[in-house]
C-alpha positions in Angstrom: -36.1 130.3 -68.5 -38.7 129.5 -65.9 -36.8 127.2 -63.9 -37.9 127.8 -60.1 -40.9 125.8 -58.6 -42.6 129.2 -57.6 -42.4 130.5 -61.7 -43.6 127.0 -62.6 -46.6 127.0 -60.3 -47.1 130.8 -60.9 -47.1 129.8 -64.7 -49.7 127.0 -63.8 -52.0 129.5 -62.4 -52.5 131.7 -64.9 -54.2 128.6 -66.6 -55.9 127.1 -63.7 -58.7 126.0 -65.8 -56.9 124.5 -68.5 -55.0 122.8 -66.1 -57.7 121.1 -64.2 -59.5 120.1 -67.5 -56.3 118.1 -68.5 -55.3 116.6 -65.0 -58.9 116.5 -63.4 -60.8 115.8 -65.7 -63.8 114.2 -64.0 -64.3 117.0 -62.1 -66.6 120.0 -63.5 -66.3 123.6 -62.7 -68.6 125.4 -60.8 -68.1 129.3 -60.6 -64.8 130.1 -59.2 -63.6 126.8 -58.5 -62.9 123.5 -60.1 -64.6 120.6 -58.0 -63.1 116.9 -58.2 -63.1 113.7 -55.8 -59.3 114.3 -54.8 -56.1 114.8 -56.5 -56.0 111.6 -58.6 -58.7 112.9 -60.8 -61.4 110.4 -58.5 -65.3 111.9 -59.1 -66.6 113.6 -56.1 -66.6 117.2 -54.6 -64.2 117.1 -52.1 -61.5 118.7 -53.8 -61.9 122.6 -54.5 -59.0 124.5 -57.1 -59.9 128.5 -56.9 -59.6 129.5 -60.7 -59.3 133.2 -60.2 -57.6 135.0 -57.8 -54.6 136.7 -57.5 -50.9 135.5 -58.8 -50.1 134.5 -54.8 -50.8 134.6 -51.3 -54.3 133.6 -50.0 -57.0 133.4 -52.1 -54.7 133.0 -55.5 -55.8 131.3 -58.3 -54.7 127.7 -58.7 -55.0 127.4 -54.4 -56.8 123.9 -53.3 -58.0 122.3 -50.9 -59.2 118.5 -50.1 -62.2 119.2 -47.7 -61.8 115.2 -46.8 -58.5 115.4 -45.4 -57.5 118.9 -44.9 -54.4 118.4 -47.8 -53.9 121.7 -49.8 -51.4 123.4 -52.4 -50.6 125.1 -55.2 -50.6 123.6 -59.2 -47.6 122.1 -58.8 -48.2 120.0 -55.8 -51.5 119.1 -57.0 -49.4 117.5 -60.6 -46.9 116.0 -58.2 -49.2 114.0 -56.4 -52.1 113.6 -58.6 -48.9 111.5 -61.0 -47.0 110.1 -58.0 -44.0 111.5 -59.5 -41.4 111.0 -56.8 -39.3 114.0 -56.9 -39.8 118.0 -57.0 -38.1 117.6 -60.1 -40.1 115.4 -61.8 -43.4 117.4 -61.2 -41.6 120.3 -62.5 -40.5 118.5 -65.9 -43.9 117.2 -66.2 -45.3 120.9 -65.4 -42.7 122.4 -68.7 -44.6 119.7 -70.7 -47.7 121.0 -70.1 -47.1 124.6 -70.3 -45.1 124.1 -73.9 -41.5 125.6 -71.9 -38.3 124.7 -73.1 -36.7 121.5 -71.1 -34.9 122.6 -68.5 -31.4 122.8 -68.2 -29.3 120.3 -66.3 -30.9 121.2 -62.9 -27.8 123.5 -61.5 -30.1 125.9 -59.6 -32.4 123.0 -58.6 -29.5 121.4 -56.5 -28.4 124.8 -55.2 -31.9 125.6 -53.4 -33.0 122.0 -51.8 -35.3 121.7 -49.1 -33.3 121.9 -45.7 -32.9 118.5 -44.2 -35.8 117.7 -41.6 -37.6 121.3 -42.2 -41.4 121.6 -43.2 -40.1 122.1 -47.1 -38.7 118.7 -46.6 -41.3 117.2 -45.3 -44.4 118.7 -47.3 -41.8 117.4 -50.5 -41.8 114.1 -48.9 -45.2 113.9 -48.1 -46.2 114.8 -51.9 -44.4 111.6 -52.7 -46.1 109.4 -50.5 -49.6 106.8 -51.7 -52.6 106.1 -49.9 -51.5 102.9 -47.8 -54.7 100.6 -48.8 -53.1 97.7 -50.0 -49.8 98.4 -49.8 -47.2 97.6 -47.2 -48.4 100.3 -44.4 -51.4 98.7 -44.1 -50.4 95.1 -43.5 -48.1 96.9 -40.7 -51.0 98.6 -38.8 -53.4 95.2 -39.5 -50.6 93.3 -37.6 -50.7 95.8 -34.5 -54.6 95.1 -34.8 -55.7 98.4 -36.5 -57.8 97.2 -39.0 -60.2 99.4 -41.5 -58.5 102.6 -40.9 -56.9 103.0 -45.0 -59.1 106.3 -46.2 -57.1 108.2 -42.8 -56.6 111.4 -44.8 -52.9 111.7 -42.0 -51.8 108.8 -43.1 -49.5 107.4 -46.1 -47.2 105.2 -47.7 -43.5 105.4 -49.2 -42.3 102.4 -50.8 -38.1 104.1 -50.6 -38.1 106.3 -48.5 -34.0 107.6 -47.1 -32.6 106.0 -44.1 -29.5 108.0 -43.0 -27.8 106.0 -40.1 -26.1 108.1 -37.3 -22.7 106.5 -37.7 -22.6 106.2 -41.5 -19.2 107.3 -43.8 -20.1 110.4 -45.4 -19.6 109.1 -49.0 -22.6 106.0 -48.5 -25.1 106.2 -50.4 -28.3 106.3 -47.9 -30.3 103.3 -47.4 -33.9 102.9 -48.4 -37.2 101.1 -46.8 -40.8 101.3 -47.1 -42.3 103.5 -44.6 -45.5 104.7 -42.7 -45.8 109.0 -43.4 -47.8 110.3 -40.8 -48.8 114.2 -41.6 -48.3 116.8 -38.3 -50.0 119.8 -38.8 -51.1 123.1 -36.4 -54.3 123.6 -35.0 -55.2 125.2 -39.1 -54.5 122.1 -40.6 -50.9 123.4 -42.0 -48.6 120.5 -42.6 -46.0 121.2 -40.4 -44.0 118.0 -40.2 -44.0 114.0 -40.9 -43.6 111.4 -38.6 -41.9 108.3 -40.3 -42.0 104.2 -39.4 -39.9 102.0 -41.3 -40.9 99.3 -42.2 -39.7 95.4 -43.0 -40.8 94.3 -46.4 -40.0 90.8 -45.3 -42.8 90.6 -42.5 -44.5 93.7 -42.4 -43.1 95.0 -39.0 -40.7 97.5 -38.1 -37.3 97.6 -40.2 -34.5 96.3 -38.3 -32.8 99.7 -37.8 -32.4 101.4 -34.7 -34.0 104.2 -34.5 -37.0 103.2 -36.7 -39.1 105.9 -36.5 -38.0 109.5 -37.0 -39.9 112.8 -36.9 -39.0 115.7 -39.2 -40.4 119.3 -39.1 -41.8 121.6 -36.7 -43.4 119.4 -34.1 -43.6 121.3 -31.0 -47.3 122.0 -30.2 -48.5 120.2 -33.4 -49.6 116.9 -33.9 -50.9 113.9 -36.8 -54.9 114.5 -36.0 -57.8 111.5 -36.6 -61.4 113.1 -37.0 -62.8 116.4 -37.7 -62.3 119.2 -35.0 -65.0 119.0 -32.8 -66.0 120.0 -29.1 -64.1 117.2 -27.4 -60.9 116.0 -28.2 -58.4 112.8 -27.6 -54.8 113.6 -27.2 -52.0 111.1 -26.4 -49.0 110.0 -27.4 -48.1 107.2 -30.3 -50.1 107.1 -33.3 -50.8 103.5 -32.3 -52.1 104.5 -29.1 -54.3 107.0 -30.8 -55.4 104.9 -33.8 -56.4 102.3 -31.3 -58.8 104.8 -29.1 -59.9 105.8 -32.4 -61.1 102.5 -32.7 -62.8 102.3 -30.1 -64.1 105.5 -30.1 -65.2 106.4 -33.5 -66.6 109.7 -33.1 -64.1 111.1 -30.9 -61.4 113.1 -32.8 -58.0 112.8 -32.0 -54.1 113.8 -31.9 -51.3 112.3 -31.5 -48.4 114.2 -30.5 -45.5 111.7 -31.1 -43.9 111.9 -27.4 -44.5 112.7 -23.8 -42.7 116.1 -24.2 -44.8 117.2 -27.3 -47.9 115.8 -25.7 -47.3 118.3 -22.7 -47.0 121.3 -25.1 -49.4 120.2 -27.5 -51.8 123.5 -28.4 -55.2 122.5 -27.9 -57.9 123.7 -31.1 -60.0 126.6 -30.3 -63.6 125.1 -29.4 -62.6 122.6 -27.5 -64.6 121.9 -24.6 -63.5 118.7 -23.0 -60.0 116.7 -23.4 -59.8 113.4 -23.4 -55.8 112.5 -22.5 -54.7 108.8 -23.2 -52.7 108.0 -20.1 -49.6 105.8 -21.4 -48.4 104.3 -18.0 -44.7 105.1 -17.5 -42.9 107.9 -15.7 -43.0 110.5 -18.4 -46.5 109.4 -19.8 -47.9 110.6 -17.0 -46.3 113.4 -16.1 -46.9 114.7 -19.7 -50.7 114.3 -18.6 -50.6 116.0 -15.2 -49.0 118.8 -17.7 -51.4 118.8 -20.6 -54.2 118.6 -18.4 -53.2 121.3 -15.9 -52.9 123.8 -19.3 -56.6 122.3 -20.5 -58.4 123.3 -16.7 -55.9 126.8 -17.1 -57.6 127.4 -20.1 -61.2 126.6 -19.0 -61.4 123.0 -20.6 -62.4 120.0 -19.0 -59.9 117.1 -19.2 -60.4 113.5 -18.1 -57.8 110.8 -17.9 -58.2 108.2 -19.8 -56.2 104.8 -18.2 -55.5 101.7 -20.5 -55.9 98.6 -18.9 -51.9 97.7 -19.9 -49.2 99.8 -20.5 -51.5 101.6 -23.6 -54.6 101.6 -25.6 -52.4 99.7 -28.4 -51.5 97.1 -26.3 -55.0 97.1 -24.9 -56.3 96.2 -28.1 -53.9 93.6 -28.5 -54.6 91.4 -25.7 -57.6 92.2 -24.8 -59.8 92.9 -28.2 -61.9 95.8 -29.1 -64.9 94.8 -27.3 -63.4 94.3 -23.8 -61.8 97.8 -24.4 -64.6 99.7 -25.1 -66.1 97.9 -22.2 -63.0 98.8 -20.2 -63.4 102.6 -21.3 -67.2 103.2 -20.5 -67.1 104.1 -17.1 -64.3 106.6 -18.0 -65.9 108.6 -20.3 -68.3 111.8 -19.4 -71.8 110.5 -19.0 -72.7 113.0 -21.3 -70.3 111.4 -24.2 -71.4 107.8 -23.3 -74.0 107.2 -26.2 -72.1 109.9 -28.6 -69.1 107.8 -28.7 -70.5 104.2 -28.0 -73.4 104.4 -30.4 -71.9 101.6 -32.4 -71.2 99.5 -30.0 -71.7 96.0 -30.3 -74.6 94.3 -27.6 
């Protein structure tokens, strides 16, 4: 029996067509490729499935690819998001169903192969699980730190249980549960590589009352959870606040955040990148992680500017002080050649 995720998506290929007929069925197909909105069957033409191709590796048949926000998989991931189904399982069973396999057995070999805790498996499972966060409990989070209008973020996602293993816990508790914020880190190709999680309170739409309340799973080192498409200048800081925030104010400026000071210092900068914007947070190791990112951007022939936040970051900033003042605040900082770029919305 075909019980291993790589048969099932293997299986899935060989009737790539078929399979976007049934579970994408507003899309159309256009010579090699099957062309949908995204993976939850929405009309458009961002989302390309290769129909032919070989059984694996690059180019195979049933690849994809969402153009909009870089997401990309085989078959199997595309089922288990496309139906929300919240485990690997679950996609799989669903997956039998479709291809007319017997059920499977009680899942023995399942459990014997999981997803090492915190690795990239775990967290591109994880991340298959997650929701867009309009409306949900994600969003009321970031509209309370004053991020407002930022729910189609492609990096961005929502889990409405997602684990909470305590430090100190007795090894036979069952692990807690909260909703959380998934942000996606990928390398400089767009791989997810990682997830950044923030757990949330349901009761008030801040941060849950456990300590830590944000973890990061994954490879993170030199990666990062990027905002905009790759471009010739380039924001990097540290909290995806922080970054959300300059985003903000600076629309057209893409961005990364790299989670910490120490990955912000050995963050590898995109190929193409002219000028680096760094968002300064003022402490100790903020800054040092600066001096350190910007010393490897001049090293490798790139421009950086610092750029300082009124406060103690860009998130507070836009706290206290409202979007307006910032941009105001940031003008002067910026290259003059960037000023009408990435303030051609701004407000008189």
């Amino acid at each position: 029996m075909e019980n291993s995720a790589s048969a099932i998506a293997e299986r899935l290929a060989r009737d790539a067509d078929a399979v976007c007929r049934h579970y994408l069925s507003n899309g159309r197909r256009q010579g090699r490729y099957w062309i949908v909105g995204d993976v939850r069957n929405t009309p458009g033409r961002s989302l390309y499935v290769r129909l032919t191709g070989p059984d694996s590796g690059p180019g195979a048949a049933g690849n994809w690819t969402d153009a909009a926000n870089g997401d990309h998989g085989d078959l199997l991931d595309l089922i288990a998001q496309g139906l929300g189904h919240g485990s690997l399982g679950d996609a799989m069973e669903e997956a039998r169903r479709f291809l007319n396999l017997p059920k499977a057995d009680p899942p023995a070999h399942e459990r014997q192969d999981p997803a090492p805790v915190g690795s990239p498996k775990a967290a591109r499972r994880l991340w298959a699980m997650g929701q867009p966060i309009s409306g949900t409990l994600a969003e009321r989070y970031l509209v309370g730190r004053g991020l407002s209008g930022i729910r189609n973020t492609g990096a961005l996602r929502f889990h409405p249980r997602c684990y909470y293993w305590r430090a100190h816990r007795i090894e036979d508790d069952a692990p807690e549960t909260w909703p959380a914020l998934l942000a996606k880190v990928t390398d400089p190709d767009g791989h997810l590589t990682g997830l950044h999680r923030t757990w949330l309170d349901p009761e008030n739409a801040g941060k849950a009352p456990v300590d830590p309340n944000r973890k990061a799973m994954g490879q993170l080192l030199g990666n990062g959870v990027r905002f905009g498409a790759p471009d010739d200048i380039l924001a990097a800081g540290e909290g995806l606040e922080t970054m959300l925030s300059l985003r903000m104010a600076l629309p057209g400026l893409p961005a990364i955040a790299a989670l910490s000071a120490g990955h912000l210092a050995a963050l590898v900068l995109p190929q193409g990148t002219h000028r680096l914007y760094i968002a300064v947070d003022r402490d100790p190791a903020g800054m040092a992680a600066a001096d350190a990112i910007a010393a490897r951007a001049e090293d490798d022939r790139i421009e950086a500017i610092r750029l300082w936040p009124a406060g103690d970051d860009f998130n507070d900033d836009l706290r206290r002080n409202g979007l307006a003042e910032m941009r105001a605040y940031l003008r002067p900082q910026l290259a003059p050649a960037d000023v009408a770029r990435l303030l051609v919305d701004e407000a008189p």
